[in-house]
Every structure is written in structure tokens, then in C-alpha cells.
MOPAC internal coordinates of N, CA, C and O (Angstrom, degrees):
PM7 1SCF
backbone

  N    0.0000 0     0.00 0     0.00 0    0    0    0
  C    1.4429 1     0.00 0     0.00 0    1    0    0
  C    1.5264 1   109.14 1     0.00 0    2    1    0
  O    1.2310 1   118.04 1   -58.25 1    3    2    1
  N    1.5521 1   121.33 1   121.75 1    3    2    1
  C    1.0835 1   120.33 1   140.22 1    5    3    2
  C    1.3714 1   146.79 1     8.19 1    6    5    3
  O    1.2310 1   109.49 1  -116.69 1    7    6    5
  N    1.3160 1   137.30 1    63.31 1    7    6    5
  C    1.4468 1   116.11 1  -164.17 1    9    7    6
  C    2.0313 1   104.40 1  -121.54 1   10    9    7
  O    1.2310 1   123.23 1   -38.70 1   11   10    9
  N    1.6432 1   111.41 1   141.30 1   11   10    9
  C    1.6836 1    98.34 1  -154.02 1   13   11   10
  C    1.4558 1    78.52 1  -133.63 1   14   13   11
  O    1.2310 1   125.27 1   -61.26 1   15   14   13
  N    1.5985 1   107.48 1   118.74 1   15   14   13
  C    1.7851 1   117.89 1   162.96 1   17   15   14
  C    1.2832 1   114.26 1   -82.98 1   18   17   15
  O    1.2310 1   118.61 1   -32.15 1   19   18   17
  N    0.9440 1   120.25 1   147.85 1   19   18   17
  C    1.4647 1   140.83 1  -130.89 1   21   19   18
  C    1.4850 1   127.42 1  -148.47 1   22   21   19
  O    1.2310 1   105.00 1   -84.02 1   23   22   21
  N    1.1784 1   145.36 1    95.98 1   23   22   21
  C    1.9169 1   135.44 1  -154.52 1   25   23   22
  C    1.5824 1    94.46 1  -136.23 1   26   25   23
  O    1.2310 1   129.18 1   -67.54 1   27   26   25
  N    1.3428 1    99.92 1   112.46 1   27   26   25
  C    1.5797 1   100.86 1  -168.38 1   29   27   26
  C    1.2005 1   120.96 1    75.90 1   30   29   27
  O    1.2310 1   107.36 1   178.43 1   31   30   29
  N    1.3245 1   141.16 1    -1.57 1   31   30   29
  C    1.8230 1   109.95 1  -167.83 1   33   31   30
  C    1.8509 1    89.18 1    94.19 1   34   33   31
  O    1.2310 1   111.39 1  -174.73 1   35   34   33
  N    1.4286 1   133.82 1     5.27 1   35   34   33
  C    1.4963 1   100.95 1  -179.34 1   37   35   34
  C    1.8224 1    92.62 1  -134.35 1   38   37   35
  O    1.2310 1   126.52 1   -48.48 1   39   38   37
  N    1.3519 1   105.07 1   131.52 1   39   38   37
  C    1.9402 1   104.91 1  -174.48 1   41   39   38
  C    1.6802 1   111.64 1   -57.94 1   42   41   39
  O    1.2310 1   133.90 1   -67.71 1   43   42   41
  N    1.3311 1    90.73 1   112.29 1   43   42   41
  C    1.6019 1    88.49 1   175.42 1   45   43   42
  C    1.9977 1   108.89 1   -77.31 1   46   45   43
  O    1.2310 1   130.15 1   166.88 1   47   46   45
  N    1.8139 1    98.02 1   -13.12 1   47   46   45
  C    1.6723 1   108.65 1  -158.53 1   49   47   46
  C    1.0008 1   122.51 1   153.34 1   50   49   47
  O    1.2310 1   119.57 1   -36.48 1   51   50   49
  N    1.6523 1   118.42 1   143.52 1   51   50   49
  C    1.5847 1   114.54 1   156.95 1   53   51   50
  C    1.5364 1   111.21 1  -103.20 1   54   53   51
  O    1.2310 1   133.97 1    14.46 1   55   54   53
  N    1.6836 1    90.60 1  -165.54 1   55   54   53
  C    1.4759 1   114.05 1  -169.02 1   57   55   54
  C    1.4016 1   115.03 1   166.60 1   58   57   55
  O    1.2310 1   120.98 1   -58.85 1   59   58   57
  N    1.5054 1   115.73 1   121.15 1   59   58   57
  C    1.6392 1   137.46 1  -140.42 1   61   59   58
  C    1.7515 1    73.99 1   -82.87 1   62   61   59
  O    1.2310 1   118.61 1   152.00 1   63   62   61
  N    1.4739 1   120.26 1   -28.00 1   63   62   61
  C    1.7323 1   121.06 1  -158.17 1   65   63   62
  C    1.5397 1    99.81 1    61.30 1   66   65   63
  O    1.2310 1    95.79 1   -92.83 1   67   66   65
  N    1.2460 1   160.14 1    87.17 1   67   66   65
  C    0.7304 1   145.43 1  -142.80 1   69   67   66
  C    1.8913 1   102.36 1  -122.08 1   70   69   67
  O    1.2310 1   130.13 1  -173.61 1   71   70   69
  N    1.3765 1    98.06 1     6.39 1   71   70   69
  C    1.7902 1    89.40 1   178.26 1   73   71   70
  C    1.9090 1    94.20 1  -172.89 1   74   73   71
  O    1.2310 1   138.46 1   -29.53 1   75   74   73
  N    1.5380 1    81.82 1   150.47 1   75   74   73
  C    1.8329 1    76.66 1  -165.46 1   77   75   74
  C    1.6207 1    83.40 1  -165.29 1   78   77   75
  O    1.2310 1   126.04 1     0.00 1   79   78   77
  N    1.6178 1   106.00 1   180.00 1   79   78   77
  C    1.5043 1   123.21 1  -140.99 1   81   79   78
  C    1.8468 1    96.11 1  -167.27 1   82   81   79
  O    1.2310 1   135.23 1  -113.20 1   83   82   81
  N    1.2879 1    88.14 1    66.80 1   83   82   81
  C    1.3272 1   101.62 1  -174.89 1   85   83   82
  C    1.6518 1   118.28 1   -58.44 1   86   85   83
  O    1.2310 1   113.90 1   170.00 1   87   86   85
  N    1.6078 1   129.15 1   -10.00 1   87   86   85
  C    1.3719 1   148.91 1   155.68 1   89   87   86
  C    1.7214 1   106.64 1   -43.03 1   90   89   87
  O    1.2310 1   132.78 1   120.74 1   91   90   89
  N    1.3997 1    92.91 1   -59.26 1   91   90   89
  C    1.9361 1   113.27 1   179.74 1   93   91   90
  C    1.3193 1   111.59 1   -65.72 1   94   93   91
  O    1.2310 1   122.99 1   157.99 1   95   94   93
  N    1.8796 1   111.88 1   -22.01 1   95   94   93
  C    1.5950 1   100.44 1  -147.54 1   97   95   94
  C    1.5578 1   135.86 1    65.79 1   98   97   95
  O    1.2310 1   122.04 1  -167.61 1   99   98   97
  N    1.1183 1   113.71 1    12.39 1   99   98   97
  C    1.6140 1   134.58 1  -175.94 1  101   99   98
  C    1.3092 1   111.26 1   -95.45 1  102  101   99
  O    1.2310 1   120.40 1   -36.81 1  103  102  101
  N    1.3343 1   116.83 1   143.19 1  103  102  101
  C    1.5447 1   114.78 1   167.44 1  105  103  102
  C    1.1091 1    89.07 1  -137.27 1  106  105  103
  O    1.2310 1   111.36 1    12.75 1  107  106  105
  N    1.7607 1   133.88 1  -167.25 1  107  106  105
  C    1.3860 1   135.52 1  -137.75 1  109  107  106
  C    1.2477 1   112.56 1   162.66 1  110  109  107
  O    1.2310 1   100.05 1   -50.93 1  111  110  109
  N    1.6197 1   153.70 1   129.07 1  111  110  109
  C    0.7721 1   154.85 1   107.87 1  113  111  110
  C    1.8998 1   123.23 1  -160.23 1  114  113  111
  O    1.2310 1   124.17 1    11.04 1  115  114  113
  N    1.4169 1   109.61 1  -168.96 1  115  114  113
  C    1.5929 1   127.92 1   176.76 1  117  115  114
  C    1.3075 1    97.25 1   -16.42 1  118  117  115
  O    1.2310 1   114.01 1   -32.96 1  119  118  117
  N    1.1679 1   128.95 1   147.04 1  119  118  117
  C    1.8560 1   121.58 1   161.75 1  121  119  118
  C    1.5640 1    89.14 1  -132.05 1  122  121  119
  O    1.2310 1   126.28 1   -52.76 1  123  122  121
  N    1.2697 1   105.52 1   127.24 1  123  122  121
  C    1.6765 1   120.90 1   171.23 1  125  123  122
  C    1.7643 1    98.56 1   -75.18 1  126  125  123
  O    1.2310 1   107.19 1   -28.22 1  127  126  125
  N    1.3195 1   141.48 1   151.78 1  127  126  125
  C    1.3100 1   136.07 1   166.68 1  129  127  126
  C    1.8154 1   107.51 1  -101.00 1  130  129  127
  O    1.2310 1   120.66 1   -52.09 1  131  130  129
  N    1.3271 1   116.34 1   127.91 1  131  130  129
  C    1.4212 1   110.97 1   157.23 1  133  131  130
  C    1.3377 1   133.09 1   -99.87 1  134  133  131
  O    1.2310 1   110.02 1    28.12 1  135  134  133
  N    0.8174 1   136.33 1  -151.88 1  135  134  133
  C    2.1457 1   140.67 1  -161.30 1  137  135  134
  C    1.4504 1    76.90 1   -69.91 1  138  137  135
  O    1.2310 1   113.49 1   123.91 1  139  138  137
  N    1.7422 1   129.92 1   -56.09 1  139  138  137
  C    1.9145 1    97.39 1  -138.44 1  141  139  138
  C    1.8541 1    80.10 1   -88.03 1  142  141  139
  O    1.2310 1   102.06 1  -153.80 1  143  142  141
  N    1.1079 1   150.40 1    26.20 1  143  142  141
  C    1.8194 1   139.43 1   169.66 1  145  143  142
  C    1.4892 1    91.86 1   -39.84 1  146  145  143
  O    1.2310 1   120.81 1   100.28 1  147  146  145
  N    1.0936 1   116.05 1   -79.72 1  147  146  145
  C    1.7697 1   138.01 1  -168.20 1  149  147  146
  C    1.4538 1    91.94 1   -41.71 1  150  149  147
  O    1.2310 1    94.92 1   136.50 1  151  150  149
  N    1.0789 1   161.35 1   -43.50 1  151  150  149
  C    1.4861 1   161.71 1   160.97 1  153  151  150
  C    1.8017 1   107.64 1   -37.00 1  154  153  151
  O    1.2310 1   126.11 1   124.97 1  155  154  153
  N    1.0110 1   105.87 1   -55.03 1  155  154  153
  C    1.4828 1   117.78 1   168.52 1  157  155  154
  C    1.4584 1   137.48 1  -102.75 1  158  157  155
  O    1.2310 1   125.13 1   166.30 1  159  158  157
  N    1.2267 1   107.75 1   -13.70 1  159  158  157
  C    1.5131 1   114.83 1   171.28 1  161  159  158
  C    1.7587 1   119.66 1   -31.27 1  162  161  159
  O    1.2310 1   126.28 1   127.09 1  163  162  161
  N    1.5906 1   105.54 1   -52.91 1  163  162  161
  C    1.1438 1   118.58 1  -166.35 1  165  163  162
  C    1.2534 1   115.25 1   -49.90 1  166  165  163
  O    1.2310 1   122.31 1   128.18 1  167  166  165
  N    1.4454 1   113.17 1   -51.82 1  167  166  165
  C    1.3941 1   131.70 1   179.07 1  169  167  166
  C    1.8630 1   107.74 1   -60.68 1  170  169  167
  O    1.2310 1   123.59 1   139.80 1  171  170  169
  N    0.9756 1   110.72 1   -40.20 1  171  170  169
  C    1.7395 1   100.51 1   175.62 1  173  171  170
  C    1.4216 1   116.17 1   -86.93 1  174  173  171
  O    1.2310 1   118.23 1   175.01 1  175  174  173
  N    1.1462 1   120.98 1    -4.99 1  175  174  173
  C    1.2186 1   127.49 1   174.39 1  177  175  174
  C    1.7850 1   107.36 1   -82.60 1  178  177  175
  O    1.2310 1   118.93 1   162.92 1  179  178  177
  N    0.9227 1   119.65 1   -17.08 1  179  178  177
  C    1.4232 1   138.98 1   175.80 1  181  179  178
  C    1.6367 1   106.80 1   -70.82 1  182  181  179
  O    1.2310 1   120.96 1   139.85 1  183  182  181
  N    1.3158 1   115.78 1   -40.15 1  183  182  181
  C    1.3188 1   128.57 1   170.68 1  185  183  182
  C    1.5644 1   106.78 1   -68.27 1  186  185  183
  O    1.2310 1   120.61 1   124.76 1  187  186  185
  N    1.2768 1   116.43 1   -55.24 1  187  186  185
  C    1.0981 1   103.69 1   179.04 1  189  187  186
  C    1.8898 1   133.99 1   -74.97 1  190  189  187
  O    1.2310 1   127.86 1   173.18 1  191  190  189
  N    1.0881 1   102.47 1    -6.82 1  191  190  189
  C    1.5731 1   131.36 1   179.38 1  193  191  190
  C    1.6361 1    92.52 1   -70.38 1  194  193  191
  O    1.2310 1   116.00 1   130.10 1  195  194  193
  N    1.5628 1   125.20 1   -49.90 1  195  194  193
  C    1.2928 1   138.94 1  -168.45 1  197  195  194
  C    1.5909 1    94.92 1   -77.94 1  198  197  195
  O    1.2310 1   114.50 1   126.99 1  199  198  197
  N    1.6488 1   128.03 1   -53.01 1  199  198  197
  C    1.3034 1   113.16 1  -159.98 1  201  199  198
  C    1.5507 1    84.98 1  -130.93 1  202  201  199
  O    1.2310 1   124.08 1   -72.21 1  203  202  201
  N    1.3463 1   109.77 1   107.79 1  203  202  201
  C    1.6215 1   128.12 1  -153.98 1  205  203  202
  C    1.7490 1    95.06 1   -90.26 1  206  205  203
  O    1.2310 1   119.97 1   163.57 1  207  206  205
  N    1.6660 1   117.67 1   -16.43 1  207  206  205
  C    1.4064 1   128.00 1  -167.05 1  209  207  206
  C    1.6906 1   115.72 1  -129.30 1  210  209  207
  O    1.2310 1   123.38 1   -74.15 1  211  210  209
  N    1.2737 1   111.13 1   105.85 1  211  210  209
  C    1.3724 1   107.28 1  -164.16 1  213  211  210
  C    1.5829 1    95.37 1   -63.28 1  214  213  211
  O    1.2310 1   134.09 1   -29.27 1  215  214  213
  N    1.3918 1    90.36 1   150.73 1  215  214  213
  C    1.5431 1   127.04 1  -160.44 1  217  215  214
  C    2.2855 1   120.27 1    39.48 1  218  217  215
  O    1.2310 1   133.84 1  -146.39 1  219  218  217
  N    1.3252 1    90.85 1    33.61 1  219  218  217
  C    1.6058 1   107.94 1  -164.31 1  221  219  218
  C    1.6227 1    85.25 1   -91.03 1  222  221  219
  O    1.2310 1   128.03 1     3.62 1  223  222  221
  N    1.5137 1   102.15 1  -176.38 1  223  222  221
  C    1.6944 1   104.61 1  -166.85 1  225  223  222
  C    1.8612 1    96.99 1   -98.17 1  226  225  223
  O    1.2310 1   116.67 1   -15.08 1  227  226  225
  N    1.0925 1   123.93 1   164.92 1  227  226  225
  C    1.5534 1   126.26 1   161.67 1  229  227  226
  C    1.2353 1   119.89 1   -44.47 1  230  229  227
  O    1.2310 1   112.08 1   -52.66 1  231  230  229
  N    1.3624 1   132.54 1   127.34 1  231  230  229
  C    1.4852 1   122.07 1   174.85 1  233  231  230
  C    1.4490 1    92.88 1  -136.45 1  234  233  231
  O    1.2310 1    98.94 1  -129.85 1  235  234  233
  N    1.0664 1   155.46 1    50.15 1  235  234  233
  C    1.9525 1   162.12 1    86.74 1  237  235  234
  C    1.1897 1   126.27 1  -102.08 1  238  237  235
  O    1.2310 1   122.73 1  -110.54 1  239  238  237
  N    1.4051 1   112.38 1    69.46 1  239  238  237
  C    1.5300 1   118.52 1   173.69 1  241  239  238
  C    1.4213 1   106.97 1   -19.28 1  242  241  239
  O    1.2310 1   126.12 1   121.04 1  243  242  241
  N    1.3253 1   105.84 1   -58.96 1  243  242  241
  C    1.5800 1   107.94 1  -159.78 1  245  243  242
  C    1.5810 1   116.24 1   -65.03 1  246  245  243
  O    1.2310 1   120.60 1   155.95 1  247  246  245
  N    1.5717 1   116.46 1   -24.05 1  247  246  245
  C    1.2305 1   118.65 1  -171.27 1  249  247  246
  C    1.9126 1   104.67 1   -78.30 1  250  249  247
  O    1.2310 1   131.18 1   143.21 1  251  250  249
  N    0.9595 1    96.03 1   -36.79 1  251  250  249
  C    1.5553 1   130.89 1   178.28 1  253  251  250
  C    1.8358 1   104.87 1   -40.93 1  254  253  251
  O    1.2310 1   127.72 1   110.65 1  255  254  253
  N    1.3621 1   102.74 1   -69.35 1  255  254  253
  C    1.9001 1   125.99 1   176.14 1  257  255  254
  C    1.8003 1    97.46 1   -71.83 1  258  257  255
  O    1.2310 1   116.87 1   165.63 1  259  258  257
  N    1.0556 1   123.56 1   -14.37 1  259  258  257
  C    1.6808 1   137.23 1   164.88 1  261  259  258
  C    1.3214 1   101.31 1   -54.90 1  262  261  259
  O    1.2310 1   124.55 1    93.58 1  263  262  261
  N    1.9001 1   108.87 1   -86.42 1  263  262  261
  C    1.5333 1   129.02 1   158.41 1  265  263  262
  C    1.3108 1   125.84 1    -2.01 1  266  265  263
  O    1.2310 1   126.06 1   103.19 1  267  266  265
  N    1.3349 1   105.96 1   -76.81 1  267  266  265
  C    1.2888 1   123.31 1  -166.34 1  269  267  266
  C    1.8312 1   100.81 1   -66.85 1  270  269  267
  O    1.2310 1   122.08 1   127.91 1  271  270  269
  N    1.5049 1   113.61 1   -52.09 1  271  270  269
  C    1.5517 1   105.39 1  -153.99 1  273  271  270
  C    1.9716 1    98.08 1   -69.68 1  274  273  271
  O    1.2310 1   122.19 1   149.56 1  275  274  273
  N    1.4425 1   113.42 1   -30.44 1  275  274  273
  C    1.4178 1   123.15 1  -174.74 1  277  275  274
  C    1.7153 1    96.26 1   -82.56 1  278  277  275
  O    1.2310 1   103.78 1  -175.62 1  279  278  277
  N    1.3419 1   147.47 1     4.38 1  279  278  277
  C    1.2092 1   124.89 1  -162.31 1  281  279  278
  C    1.8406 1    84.81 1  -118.29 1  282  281  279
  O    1.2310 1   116.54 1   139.09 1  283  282  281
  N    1.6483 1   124.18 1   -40.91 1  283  282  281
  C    1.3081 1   129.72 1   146.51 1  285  283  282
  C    1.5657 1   108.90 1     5.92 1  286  285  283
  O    1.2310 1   134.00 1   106.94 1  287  286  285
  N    1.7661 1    90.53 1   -73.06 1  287  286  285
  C    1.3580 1   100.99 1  -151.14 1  289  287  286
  C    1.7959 1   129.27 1   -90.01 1  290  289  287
  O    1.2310 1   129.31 1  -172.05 1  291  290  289
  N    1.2075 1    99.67 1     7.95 1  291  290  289
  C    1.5711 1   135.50 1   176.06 1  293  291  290
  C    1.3693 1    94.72 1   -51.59 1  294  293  291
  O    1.2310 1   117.56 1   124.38 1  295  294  293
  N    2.0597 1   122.25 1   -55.62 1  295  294  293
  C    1.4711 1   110.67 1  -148.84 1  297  295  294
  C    1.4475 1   128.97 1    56.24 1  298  297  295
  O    1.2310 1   129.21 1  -156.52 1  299  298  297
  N    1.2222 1    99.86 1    23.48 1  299  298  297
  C    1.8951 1   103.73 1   152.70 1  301  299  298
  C    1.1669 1   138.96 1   -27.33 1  302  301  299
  O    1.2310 1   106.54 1   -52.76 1  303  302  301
  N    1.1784 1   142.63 1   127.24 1  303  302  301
  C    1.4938 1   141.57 1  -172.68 1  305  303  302
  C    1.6957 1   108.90 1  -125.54 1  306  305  303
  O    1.2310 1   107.32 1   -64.24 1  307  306  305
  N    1.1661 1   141.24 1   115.76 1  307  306  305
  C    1.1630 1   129.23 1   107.78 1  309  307  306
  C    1.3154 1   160.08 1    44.31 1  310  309  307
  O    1.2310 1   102.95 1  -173.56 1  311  310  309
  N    1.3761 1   148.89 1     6.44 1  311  310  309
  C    1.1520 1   123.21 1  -115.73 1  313  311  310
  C    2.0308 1    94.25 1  -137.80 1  314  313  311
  O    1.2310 1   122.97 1   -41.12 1  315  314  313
  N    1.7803 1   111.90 1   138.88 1  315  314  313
  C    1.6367 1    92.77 1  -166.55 1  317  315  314
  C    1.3917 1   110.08 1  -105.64 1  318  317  315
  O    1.2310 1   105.09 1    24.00 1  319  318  317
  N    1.1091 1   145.19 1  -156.00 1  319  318  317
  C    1.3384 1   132.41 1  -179.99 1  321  319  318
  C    1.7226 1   129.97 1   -58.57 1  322  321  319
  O    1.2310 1   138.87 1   149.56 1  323  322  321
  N    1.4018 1    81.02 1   -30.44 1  323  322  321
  C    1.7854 1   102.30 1   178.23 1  325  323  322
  C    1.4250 1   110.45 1   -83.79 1  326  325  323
  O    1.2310 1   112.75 1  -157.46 1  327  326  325
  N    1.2364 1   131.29 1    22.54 1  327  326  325
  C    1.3796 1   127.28 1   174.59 1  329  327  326
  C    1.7497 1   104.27 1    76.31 1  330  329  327
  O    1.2310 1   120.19 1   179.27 1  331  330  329
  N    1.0898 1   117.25 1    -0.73 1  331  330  329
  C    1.5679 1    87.13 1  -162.36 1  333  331  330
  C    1.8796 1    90.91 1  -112.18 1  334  333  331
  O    1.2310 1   129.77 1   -16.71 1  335  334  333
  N    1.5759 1    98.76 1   163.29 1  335  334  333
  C    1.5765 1   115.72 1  -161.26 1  337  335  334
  C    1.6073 1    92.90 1   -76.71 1  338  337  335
  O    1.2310 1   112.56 1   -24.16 1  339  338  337
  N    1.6664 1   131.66 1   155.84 1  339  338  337
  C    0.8727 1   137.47 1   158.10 1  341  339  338
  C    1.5413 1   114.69 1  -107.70 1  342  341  339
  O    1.2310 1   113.62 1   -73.47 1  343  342  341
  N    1.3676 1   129.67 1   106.53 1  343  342  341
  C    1.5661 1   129.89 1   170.55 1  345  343  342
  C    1.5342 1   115.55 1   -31.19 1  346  345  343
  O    1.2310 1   119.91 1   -55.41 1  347  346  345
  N    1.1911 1   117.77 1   124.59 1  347  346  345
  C    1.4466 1   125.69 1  -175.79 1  349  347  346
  C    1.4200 1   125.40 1  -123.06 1  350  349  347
  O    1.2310 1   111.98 1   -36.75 1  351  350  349
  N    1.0990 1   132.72 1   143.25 1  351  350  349
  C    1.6886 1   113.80 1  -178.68 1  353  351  350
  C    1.8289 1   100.37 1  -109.53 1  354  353  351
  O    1.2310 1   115.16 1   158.08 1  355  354  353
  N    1.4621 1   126.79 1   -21.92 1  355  354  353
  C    1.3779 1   145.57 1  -178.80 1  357  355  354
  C    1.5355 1   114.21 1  -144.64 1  358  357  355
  O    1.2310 1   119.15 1   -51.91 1  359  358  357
  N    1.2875 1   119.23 1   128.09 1  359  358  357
  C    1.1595 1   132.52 1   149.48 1  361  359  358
  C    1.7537 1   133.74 1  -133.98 1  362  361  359
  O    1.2310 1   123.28 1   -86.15 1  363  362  361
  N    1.5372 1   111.32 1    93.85 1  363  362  361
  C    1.6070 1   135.57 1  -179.89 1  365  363  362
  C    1.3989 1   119.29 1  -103.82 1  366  365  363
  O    1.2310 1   128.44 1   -67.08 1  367  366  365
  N    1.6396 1   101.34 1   112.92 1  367  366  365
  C    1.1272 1    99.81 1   160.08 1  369  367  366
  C    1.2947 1   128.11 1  -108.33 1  370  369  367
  O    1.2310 1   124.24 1   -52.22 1  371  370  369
  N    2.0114 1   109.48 1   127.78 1  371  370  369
  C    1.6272 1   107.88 1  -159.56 1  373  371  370
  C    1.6010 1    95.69 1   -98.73 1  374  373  371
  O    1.2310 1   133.03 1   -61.52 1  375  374  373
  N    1.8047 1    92.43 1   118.48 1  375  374  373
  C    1.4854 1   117.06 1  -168.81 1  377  375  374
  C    1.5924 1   105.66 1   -87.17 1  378  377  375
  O    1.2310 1   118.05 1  -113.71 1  379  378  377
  N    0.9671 1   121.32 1    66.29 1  379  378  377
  C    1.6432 1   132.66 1   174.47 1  381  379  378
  C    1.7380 1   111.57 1   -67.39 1  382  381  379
  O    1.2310 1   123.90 1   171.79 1  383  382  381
  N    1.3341 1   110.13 1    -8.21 1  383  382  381
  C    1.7751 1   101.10 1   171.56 1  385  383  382
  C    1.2622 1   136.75 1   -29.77 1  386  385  383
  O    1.2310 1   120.64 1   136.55 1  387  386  385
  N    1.0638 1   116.38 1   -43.45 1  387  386  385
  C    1.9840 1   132.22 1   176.64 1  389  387  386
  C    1.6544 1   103.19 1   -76.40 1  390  389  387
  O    1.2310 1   120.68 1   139.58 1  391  390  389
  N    1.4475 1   116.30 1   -40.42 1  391  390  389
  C    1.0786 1   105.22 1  -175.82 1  393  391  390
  C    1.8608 1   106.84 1  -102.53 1  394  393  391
  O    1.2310 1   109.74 1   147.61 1  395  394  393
  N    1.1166 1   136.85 1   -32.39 1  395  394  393
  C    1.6879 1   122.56 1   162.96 1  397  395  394
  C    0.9155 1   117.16 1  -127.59 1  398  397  395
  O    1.2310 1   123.20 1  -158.11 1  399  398  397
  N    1.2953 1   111.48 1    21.89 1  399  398  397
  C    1.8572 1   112.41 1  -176.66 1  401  399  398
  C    1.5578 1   123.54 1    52.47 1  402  401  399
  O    1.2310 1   126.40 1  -135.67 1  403  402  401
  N    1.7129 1   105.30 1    44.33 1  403  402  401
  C    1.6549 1   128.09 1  -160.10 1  405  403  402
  C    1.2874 1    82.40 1  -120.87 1  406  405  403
  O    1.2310 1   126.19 1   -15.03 1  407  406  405
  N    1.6492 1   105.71 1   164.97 1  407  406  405
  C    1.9526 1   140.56 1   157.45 1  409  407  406
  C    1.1887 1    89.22 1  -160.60 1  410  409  407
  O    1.2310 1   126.54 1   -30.96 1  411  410  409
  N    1.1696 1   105.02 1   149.04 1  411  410  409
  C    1.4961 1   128.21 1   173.86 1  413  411  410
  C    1.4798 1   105.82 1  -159.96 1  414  413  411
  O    1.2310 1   122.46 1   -45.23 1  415  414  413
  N    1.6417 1   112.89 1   134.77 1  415  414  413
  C    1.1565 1   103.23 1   173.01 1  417  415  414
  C    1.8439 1   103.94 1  -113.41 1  418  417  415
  O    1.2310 1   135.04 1   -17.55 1  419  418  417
  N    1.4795 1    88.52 1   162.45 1  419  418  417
  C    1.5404 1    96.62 1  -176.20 1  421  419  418
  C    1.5332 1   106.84 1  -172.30 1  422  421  419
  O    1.2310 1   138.34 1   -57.40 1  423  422  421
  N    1.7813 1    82.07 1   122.60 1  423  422  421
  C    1.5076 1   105.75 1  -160.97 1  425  423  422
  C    1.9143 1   114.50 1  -115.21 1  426  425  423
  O    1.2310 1   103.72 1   -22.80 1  427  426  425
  N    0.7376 1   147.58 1   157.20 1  427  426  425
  C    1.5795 1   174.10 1    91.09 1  429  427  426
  C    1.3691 1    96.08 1    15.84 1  430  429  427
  O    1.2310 1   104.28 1   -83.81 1  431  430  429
  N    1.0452 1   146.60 1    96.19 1  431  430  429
  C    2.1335 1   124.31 1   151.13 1  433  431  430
  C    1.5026 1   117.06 1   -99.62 1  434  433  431
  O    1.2310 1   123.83 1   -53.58 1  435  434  433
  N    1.0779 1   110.26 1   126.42 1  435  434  433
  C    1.5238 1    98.23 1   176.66 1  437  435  434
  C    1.5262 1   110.95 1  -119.10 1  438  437  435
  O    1.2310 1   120.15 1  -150.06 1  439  438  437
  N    1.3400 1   117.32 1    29.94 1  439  438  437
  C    1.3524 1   124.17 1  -178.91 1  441  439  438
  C    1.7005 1   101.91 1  -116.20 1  442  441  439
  O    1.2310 1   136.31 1   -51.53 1  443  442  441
  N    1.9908 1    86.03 1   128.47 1  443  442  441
  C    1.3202 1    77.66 1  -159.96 1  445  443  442
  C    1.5195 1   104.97 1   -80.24 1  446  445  443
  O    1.2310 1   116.07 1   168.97 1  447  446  445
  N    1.6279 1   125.07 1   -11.03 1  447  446  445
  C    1.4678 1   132.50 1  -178.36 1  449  447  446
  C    1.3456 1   110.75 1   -50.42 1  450  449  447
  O    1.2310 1   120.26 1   162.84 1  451  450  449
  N    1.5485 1   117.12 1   -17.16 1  451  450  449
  C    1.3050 1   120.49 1  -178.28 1  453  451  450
  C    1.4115 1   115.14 1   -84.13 1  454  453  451
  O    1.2310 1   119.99 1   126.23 1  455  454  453
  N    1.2671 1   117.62 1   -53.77 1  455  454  453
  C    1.6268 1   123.80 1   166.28 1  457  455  454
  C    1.1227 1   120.34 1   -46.52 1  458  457  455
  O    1.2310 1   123.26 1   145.78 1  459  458  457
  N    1.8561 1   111.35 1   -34.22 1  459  458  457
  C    1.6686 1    98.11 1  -163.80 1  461  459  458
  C    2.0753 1    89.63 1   -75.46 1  462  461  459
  O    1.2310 1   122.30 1   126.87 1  463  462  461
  N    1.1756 1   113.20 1   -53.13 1  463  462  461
  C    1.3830 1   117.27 1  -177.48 1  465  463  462
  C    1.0607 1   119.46 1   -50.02 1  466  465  463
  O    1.2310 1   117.36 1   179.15 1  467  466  465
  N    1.4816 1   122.63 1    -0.85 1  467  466  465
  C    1.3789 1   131.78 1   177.54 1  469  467  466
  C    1.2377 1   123.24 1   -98.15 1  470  469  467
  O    1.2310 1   126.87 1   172.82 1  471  470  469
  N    1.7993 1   104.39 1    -7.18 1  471  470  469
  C    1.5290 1   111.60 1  -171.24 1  473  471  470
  C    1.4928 1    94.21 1  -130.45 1  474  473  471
  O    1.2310 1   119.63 1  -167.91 1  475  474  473
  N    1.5142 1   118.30 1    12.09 1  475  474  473
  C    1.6773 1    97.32 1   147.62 1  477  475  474
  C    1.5431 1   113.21 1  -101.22 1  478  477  475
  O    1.2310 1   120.10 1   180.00 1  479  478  477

């Protein structure tokens, strides 16, 4: 399924999420980028400046507490094929382009309307 993040009303992107761990509340996959990516890029690229190796440990705390307090403030949304918002507690996209020519998004859900619809 379709799922398109969203900051303001303008597509930052989709992502089918294509594998998730509904124990964690996590879903996971490919993130396509749309027109507003470049609106937010900067800020996830900050993540990756901090963790230079996908799934490697932090090596700039400080860029890292950068990330997080500016990624806060984005106001990200959610959103599934049917128009309607999915409740989230995290939404990161790890911008690996420069280094494997990857995006992936991977989000937090804490709505459980999403899981149950996820397991028919």
C-alpha cells in the first residue's frame, strides 16, 4: 500500500513501507522522493553526517541532537492511500544517496487502525 509523507499539505514522498514489525510498531521501506524532498533533505542529511554508515554507531553526537531537535520541527504527516492520516510517534528518512544511492523511510506507528488494516 501506498503511503505519502507530507509537511504542510506539500509531498515530501512515498513509500509502499514494504516490511514492518508490528511488536516495535515500525514499518520500513524504499521512499520514492517528491517536489517538497529538497524542503527537507537538509535536515536528514544531518543524520547522516552523524551516522556516516547505514546502520553504523553515531560518530557526532552533536550533529546527531542537531537532527533530532530540527527533524521535531518539520511537522511530518503520514498519510495512506485512502487519504486518511496515520498517528506516528517518528518519522526518518535515512538519506544514504551520496553514499549507495538508497532512501528509505522508516517510521514509528502508534495507531493501532493501522496494524489491524495491515493484517487483513
Amino acid at each position: 500500500m501506498r503511503h505519502t509523507v507530507k509537511m504542510h499539505g506539500v509531498i515530501v514522498g512515498h513509500s509502499d513501507l514494504e516490511s514492518a514489525d508490528e511488536s516495535l510498531g515500525r514499518a520500513w521501506g524504499a521512499f520514492r522522493p517528491g517536489l517538497g524532498y529538497e524542503l527537507v533533505q537538509p535536515v536528514f542529511r544531518l543524520f547522516t553526517q552523524a551516522v556516516p554508515t547505514r546502520g553504523g554507531e553515531p560518530r557526532d553526537d552533536f550533529t546527531l541532537a542537531r537532527y533530532h531537535a530540527a527533524r521535531e520541527k518539520l511537522a511530518l504527516d503520514l498519510v495512506d492511500a485512502n487519504g486518511n492520516q496515520i498517528e506516528t510517534t517518528t518519522i526518518h528518512i535515512a538519506d544514504y544517496l551520496d553514499e549507495d544511492g538508497s532512501l528509505e523511510l522508516d517510521v514509528l506507528i502508534r495507531d493501532a487502525g493501522y496494524w489491524n488494516a495491515r493484517q487483513d
